[in-house]
C-alpha positions, -999 to +999 in steps of 0.1 A: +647-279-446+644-301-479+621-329-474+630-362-488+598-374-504+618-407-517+617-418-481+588-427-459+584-410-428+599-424-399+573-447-379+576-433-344+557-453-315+547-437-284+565-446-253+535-434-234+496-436-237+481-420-210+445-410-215+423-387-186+393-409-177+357-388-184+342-364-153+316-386-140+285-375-125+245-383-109+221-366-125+194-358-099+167-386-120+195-413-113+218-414-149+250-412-150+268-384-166+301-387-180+318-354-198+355-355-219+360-313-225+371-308-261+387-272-259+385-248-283+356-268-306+326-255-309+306-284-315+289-306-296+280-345-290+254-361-269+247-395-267+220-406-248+221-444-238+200-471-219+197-506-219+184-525-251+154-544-249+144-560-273+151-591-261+128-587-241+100-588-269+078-614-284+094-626-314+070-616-337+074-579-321+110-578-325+109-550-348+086-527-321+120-517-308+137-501-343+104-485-350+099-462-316+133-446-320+131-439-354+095-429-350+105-402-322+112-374-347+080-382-367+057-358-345+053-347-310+024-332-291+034-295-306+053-304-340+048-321-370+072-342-386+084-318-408+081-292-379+109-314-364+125-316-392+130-278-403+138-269-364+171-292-364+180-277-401+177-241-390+199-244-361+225-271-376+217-299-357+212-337-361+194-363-337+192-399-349+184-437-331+210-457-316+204-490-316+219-522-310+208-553-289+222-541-263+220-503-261+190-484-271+190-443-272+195-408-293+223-391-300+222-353-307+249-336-327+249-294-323+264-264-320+277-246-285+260-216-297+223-233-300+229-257-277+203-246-249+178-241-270+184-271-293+184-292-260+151-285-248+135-297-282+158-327-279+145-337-243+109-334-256+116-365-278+119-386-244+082-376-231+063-359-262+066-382-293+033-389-304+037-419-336+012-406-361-008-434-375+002-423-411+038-423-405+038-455-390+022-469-421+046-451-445+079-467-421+063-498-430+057-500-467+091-485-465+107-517-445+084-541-461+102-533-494+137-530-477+132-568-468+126-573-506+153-557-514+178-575-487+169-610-495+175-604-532+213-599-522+231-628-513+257-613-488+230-599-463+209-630-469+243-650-462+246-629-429+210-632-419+212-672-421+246-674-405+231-653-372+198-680-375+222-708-375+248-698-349+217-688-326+188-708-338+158-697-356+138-690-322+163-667-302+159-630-304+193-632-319+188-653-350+153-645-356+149-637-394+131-608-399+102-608-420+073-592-439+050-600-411+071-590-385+065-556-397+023-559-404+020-565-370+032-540-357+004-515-346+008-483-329-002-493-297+026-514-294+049-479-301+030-460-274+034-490-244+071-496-253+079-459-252+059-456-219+070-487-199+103-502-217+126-474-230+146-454-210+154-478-185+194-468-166+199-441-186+235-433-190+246-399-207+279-393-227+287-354-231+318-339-250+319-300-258+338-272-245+320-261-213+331-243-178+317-255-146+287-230-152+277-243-187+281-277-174+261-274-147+232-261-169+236-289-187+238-318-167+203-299-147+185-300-181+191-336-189+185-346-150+147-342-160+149-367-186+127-403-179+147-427-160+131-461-153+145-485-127+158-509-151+140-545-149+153-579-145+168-590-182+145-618-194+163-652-196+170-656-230+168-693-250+194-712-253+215-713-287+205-741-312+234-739-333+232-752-371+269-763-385+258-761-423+233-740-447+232-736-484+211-721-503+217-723-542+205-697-567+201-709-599+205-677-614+231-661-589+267-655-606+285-656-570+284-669-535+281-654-504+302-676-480+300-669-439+318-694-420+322-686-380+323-699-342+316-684-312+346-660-296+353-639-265+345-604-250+364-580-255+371-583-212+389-613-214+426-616-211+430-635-245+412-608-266+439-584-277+463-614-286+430-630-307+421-595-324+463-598-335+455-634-352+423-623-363+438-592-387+465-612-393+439-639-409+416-617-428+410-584-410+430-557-430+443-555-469+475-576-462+460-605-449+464-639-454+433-643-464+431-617-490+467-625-505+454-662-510+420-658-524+417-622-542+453-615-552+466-655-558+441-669-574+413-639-582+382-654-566+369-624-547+373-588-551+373-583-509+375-615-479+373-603-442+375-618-406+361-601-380+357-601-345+316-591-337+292-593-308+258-594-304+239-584-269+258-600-248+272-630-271+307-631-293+316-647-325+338-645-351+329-649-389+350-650-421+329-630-453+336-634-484+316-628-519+329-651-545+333-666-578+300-691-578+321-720-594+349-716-570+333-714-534+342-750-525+379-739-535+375-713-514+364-728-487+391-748-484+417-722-487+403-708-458+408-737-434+443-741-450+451-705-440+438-714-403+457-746-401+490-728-415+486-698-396+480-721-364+506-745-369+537-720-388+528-688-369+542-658-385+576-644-400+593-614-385+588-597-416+553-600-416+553-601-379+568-558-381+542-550-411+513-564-385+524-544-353+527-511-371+499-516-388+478-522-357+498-490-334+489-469-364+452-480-365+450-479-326+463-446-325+440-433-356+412-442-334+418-412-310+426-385-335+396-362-331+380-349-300+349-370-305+369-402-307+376-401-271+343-405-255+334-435-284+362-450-270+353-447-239+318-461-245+338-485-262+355-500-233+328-486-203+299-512-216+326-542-213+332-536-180+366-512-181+383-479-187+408-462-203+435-483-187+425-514-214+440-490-243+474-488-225+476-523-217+468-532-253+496-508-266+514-530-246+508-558-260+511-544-296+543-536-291+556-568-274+538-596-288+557-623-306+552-649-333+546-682-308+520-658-288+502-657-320+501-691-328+491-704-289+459-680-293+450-693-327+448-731-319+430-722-287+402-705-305+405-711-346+414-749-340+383-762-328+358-770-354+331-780-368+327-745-377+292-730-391+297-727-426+269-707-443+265-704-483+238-686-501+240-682-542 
């Protein structure tokens, strides 16, 4: 058969999307176990999870968090460092921090062949990290100068100021981090929030290619991992919302323009319908967004919408780096492309280009082994399972212009909006 490269393969959607939830397990220290087999592969992941708490910390220890995970490889009570560091090398292997404000943990990447020995050097990171008092110093200097380096650049200064304003300067959330956050940090402060605040409700996500033996091995060698009772959250501040920061620089040749409201989790019913009207706005190449303001009229080389969260909080936020002269221009291109998108809704032509668009992507999300327990994690921490991917295939491939337009007013139509420019 002669293929037709003049012609673009036929787009094909699935009529089903069935995916086989994880095997789910208690370890005997209390975690959960969950395990997605990935036949025939010989490599395998590990994530190791528990609740985030650093919003639990003093402000000015904020940091203390960040600095125990990454600290964790830098020396244990039989290795060096670099001890550490040549073990993982020799046997192919890779451990690094996961952290976000709501999750805290390790992830281990390996081989099936080395797993067993690989995993008993992994689960001494949990107990045996020691935080040399050099090492500590050299993470500083290190992050002392990153913080240089970041407020120097208007797009992460403009991101830093939009999370102070949505939040408020005093909320774990919007707390801008500086220089002194990181002086005074002190060892001691590593050693008490490894020993009393990590590993709280461990949860443990496994993929690999194992029989029932193997597994069992497995799941026995990470039931000895630490496993605290997890403690009441602390009640966080209320927001103190700011609706309007800029900060000029004289010598700046662009802006850095943030401008954003609080959203939805990805749990509620509205959310698929909003993450349409969201990539329809500014969240892929065709957008709106980006057809207006980088390929009309040149003022930015990239503009993106996005749908983020934070902890337990959810916001949206429009970035763009722009043409200093032209951000007020800008800036009102983007509420014209809100109020058109909100009031006009969408063509069918453009309406087609979306939905495929957002099948494709959908389905690109599950097209290695690995992907499937991401997306699992994905879904598990909001509450849900695999079900929410079916139902939002669903949707994809029903939704219509006028459901598009309903979801926009309720949640784009509602300003002030913060509006955040630095440069």
């Amino acid at each position: 058969m002669v293929l037709d490269r003049s012609k673009a393969p036929e787009f094909n959607v699935p009529e089903d999307f069935e995916l086989l939830p994880p095997l789910e397990l208690k370890l005997s220290n209390g975690a959960k176990f969950f395990y997605i087999p990935t036949p025939g592969l010989e490599a395998v992941k590990i994530d190791v999870l528990c609740r985030g708490q650093r919003a639990s910390l003093p402000l000015e220890q904020t940091l203390v968090s960040s600095f125990t995970l990454q600290m964790l490889q830098e020396g244990s009570k039989t290795k060096t460092a670099s001890d550490i560091a040549e073990f993982y090398d020799f046997y192919a292997s890779e451990v690094h921090p996961i952290l976000t404000f709501s999750q805290e943990g390790l992830g281990l990447l390996s081989t099936k062949k080395h797993l067993n020995i690989v995993l008993q050097e992994f689960i001494s990171l949990f107990t045996e990290a020691t935080f040399p008092q050099d090492m500590l110093e050299k993470r500083q200097s290190q992050r002392k100068l990153s913080i240089k380096l970041e407020k120097e650049k208007t797009a992460s200064r403009a991101s830093q100021v939009f999370r102070k304003c949505l939040f408020g300067a005093h909320h774990p959330y919007g707390v801008e981090i500086k220089e002194s956050h990181v002086e005074s940090i002190s060892r001691d402060h590593l050693v008490s929030y490894y020993n009393t605040m990590l590993w709280q409700d461990l949860e443990i996500f496994v993929t690999g290619d194992f029989d029932s033996e193997e597994l069992d091995t497995i799941s026995k060698l990470l039931g000895e991992l630490p496993n605290r009772r997890a403690v009441e959250p602390v009640l966080l501040p209320g927001v103190n919302s700011l609706s309007a920061v800029t900060e000029p620089r004289d010598k700046s040749v662009q802006s850095s323009i943030r401008i954003g409201n609080w959203s939805i989790p990805q749990n509620h019913p509205d959310f698929v319908a909003l993450s349409v009207f969201n990539t329809i706005l500014g969240g892929y190449f065709g957008s709106r967004l980006v057809k207006n303001i980088r390929e009309d009229k040149g003022h930015t080389y990239g503009i993106f919408s996005s749908l983020a969260e934070i902890g337990d909080s959810h916001y949206w936020v429009i970035a763009a780096d722009v043409q200093k002269e032209f951000y007020l221009n800008v800036i009102e291109e983007i509420y014209h492309e809100i109020r058109i998108l909100t009031e006009d809704g969408i063509k069918s032509d453009e309406l087609e280009v979306v939905r495929n668009y957002l099948i494709g992507q959908m389905l690109k999300q599950f097209s290695t082994s690995f992907d499937l327990i991401d997306r699992f994690k994905a879904v598990h921490h909001s509450g849900m399972n695999f079900d929410y991917y079916a139902q939002k295939l669903a949707f994809l491939k029903e939704f219509t212009s006028e459901d598009i337009k309903e979801v926009g007013k309720k949640y784009f139509s509602n300003p002030p909006f913060i509006e955040v420019v630095v440069g």
